[in-house]
N, C-alpha and C positions, 0 to 999 in steps of 0.2 A: 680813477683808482686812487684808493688812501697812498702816500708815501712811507713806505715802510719805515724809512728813516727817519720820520718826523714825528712816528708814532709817539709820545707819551710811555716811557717805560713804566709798567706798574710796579707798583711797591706796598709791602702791606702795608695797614696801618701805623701800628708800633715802630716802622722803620720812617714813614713822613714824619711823625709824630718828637722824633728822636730831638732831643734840644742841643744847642750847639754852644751854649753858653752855661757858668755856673750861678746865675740866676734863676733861668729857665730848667737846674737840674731841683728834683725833689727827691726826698730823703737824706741820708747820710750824713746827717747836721753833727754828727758826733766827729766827724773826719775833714767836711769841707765847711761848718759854720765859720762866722765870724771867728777869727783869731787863732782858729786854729791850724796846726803846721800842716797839711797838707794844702791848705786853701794858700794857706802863704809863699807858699812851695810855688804852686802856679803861678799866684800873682807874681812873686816878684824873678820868674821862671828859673828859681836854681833849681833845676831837674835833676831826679835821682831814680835811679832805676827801682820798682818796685811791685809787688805781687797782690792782684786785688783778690782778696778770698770770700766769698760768700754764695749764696743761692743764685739759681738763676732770676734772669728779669731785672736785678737788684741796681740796673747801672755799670757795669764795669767797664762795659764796651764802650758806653757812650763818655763817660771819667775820661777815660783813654782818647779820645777823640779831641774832648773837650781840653785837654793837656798839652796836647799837640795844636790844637787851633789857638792856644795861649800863648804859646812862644812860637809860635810860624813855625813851628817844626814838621819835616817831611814825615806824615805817617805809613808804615810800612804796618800792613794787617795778615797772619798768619794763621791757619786754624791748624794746630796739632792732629785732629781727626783727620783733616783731607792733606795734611803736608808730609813732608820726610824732608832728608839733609839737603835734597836739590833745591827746595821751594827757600830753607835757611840760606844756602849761598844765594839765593838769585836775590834775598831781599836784603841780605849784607852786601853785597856787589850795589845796591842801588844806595843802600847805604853812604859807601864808599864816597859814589860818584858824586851825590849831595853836600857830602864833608869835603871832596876835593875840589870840585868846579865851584860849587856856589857857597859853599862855608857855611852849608846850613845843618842844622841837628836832625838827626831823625827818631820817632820813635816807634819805634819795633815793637806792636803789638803782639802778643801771640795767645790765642784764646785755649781754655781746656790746655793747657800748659800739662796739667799731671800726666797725660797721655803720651808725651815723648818720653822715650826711654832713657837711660841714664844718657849712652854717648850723642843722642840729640840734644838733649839738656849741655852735655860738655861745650856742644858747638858753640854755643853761645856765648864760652865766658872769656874768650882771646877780645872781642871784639866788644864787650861789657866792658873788662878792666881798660882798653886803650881808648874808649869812648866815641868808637865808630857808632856804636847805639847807644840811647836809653832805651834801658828794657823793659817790658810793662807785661807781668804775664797776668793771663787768668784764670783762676781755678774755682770749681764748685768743692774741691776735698782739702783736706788737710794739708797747708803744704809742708808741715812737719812731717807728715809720713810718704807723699809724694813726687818731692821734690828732692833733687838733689843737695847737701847741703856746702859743697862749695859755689852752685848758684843761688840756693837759698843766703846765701854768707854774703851775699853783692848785692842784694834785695831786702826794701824794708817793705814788711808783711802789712795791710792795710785791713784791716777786718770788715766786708759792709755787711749789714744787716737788713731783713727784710724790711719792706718798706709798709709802714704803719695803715692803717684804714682811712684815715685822712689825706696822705698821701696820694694811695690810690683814686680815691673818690675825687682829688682831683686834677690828676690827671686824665680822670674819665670827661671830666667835664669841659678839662681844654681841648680835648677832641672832637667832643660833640661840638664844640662853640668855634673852632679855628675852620672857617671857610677855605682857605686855601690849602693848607696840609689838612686838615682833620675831614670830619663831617657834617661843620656849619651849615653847608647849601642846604643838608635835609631837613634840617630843624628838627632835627630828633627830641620827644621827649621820652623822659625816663622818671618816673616816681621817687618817692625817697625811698618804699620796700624795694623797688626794683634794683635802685644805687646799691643797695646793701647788702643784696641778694649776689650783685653781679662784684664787689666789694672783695665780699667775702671768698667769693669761687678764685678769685685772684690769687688769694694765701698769700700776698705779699710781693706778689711778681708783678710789677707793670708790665710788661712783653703780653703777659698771658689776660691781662686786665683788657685789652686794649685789642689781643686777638680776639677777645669771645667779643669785646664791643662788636668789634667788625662785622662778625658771623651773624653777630644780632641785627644789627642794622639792616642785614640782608631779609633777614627774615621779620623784619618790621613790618606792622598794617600801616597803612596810610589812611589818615585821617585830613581832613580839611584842612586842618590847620599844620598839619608836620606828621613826620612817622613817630608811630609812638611805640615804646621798649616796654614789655608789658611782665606779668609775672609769667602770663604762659606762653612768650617767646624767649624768655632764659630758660622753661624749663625744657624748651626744646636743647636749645644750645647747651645747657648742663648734664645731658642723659649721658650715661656713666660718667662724667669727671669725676676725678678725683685729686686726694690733696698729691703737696708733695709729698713724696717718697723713693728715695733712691736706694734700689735695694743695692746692696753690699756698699752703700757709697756712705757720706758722711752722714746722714740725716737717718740714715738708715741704724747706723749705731749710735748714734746719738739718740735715738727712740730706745732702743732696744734697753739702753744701759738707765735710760729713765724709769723703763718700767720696771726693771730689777730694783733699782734705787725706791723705785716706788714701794715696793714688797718688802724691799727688807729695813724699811724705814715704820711699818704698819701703817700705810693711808690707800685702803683699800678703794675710793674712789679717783685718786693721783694714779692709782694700781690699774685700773678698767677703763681711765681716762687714753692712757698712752697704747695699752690694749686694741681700745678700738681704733686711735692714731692709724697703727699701723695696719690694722684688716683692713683699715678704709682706703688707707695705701696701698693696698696690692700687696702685705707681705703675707708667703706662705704663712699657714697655721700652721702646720706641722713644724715647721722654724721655730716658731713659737712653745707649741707644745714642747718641744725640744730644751727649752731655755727655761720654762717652767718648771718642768723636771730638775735642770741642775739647780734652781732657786730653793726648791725645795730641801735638796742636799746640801748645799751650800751655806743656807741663812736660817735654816728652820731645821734640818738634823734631827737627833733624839729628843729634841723641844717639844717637839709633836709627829712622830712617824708617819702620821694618817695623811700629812700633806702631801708625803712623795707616793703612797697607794694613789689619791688622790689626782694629783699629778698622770700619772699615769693611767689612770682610766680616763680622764679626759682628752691625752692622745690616744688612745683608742677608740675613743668615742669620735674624736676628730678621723681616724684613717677610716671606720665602719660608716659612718653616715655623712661625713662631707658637713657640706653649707646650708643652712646655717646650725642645724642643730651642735656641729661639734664645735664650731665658736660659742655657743652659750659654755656648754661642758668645760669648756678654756677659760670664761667667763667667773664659770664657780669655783675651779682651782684657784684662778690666781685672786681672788677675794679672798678664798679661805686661808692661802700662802699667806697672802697681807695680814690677816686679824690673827691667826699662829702665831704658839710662841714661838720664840728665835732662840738662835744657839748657833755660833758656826763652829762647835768645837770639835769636831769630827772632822770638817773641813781644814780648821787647825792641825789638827793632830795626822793628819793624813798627811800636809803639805812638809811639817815637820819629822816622821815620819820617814817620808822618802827622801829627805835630803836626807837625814843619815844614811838608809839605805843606800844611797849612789856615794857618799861620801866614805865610808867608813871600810873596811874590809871586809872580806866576807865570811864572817863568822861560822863558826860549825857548830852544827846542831848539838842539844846537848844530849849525851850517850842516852840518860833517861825516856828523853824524847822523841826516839829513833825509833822504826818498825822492823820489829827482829823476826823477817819472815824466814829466815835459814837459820841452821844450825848453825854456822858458820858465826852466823851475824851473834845470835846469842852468844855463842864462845868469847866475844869480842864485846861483849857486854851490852852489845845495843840493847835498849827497853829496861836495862836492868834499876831495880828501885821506883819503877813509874809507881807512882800511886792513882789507882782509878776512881775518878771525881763521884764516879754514883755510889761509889762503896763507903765511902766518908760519911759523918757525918751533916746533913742539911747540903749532903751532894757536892761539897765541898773539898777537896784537900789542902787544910791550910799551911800555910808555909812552903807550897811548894813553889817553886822556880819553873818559866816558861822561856825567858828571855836565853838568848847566850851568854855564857856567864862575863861578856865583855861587859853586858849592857843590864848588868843585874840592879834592881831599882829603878830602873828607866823608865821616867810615867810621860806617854806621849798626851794620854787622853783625860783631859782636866775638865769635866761636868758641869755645866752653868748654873745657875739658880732656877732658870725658866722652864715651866712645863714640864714636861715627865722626866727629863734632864735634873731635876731635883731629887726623886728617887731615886736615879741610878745613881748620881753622887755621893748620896746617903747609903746604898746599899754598896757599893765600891770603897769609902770608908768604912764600914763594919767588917768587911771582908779583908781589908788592911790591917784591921786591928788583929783579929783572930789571923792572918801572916805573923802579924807581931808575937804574936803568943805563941805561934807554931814554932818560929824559931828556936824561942827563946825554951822551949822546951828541951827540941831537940839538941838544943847546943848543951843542955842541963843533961840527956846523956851521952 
């Protein structure tokens, strides 16, 4: 009988695969190359607590490792998803024991860091400032908006970024080629479509580069000479993948605000490029649909009105027929949003607008303006003097007063040059002018 105890623990790939030196690490030359202070940091191990932020796969976990195997430091590893304040004390208490018995440093890893709450975050920073830990958190979101900032205030923020097609392409290949951790023994081949293929499905992530190797390798033919990674064994291992995208998380707005930038910049292919980003991601269309609409009120206004109709029939078009017909319909709005003309002067003028509203007192209507549905109310002059716009003149009455007379002149709404936004500026000053003359009449008797 096998001995249970003697068994071989499995491990996936991506975790044999993990490097434990910063030779052996790839990517992040912008943070650990040559000369620069983070790399110098380890080397000459003045430790300083700090928060790695970027995507997954990108290295954080293994940095952290690699940090603590540089200065013999005890590593304490925490994940926020599966911890609370018990699993905090039990690894500050080992902390402790490390600083008092043996005088060594420890660093308190702690993953998905944005996921403890403020007073779990607080926990940590008695024993930050008196240097029982270095802290090393990680996060895939913002730690400006997730993070506390008196622990944010004891941490210096490290940014990684995803790791380039070179990178991964080879770190695929020290896998295939490492016999003892990787999967030298099978002598895997792989083409340079297939590298490129399975490359690109990565999107930047080694973790995720290195799990689909794995899956693949399973499902490799064997050939005489080695198994061989083929185009129609990724495209088994790639049926539905998809890229990143985290909805409501950083990537997720970060998409979202490119596509709007896209539109209201007019590059209607940077506009359907970030479009399909995100359908490809898994993000609702109707989310979408939804942001399309306020793009069109927003950046495009009286410039061209046809954009927010527009807009809206392709969320309808989206909630009646689904996939994929109503991602095209999403498709022709937001090109046509893109090549529209712009204006956000309505959006101006609304913003500016309500702040007076919330600012200002609240005015009373003006007597003229009022609906004198009682006699009462007549007696009291409500409606008295209104002049009726269709009875005027070109439907007009000029020189009358609509504002309260606190805010008499008050011009919120200032017309751009763009798109039909042009005539109405043109006919809102003509309409000005004849106020002017209306006045000046009546002030004559």
């Amino acid at each position: 009988m096998t001995d249970l105890f003697t068994q071989k623990v499995y491990q996936p790939l991506a975790a044999r695969m993990r490097p434990d030196t910063l030779d052996g690490f790839y990517g992040q030359q912008h943070l650990i190359g040559p000369g620069k202070p983070l790399r110098e940091a380890i080397e000459s191990e003045s430790l300083h607590s700090m928060i790695f932020w970027g995507p997954p796969g990108v290295g954080k976990t293994t940095l952290a490792k690699i940090i603590a195997a540089s200065a013999d430091a005890h590593f304490e590893n925490i994940s926020a998803v599966l911890s609370g304040v018990k699993e905090i004390r039990a690894s500050i208490a080992k902390a402790q024991e490390q600083r008092d018995l043996r005088g060594r440093k420890t660093i308190l890893f702690v993953d998905e860091v944005h996921r403890f709450n403020k007073s779990q975050q607080d926990a940590f920073l008695p024993f930050v400032e008196d240097g029982t830990v270095v802290f090393i958190g990680a996060t895939t979101e913002n730690p400006s908006f997730e993070l506390n900032n008196a622990l944010l205030s004891r941490c210096r923020v490290y940014v990684l970024k995803s790791l380039d097609a070179t990178d991964i392409k080879t770190v695929i290949a020290q896998a295939m080629a490492d016999a003892e951790s990787g999967l030298g023994q099978r002598k895997l081949q792989l083409d340079e479509a297939a590298l490129d293929l399975l490359a690109n499905a990565a999107d930047g992530d080694a973790r995720r580069a290195l799990n689909l190797l794995e899956i693949a390798n399973d499902l490799a033919s064997e050939q005489a000479d080695g198994a061989v990674i083929d185009a129609s064994v990724l495209e088994q291992v790639l049926v539905g993948d998809t890229r990143r995208f985290d909805k409501g998380g950083e990537y997720f707005y970060d998409q979202i605000s490119a596509l709007h930038k896209s539109v209201r910049g007019s590059s209607p292919d940077a506009a359907l490029y970030w479009l399909c980003r995100m359908l490809d991601g898994g993000c609702d269309p109707l989310y979408i649909a939804r942001r399309v609409a306020r793009i069109a009120s927003e950046d495009i206004g009286n410039a061209d009105p046809r954009a927010l109709a527009l807009a809206l029939d392709a969320w309808s078009v989206q909630e009646r027929l689904g996939s994929p017909e109503g991602e095209l319909a999403l498709a022709q709005a937001v090109t046509y949003c893109a090549v529209a003309a712009k204006s956000n002067a309505v959006y101006s003028a609304f913003k500016a607008t309500m702040a007076d509203v919330k600012s200002l007192p609240s005015y009373e209507v003006p007597l003229h303006l009022r609906n004198a549905a009682t006699t009462l109310m007549k007696e009291l002059d409500y409606g008295k003097d209104y002049r009726y716009a269709h009875s005027e003149d070109g439907a007009y009455a000029a020189g009358e007063t609509y504002l309260p007379e606190e805010l008499e002149g008050k011009q919120y709404y200032f017309p751009t040059d763009n798109g039909l936004e042009k005539k109405i500026g043109d006919k809102l000053s003509y309409l000005r002018s004849l106020d002017k003359d209306g006045r000046s009449e009546k002030d004559k008797q």
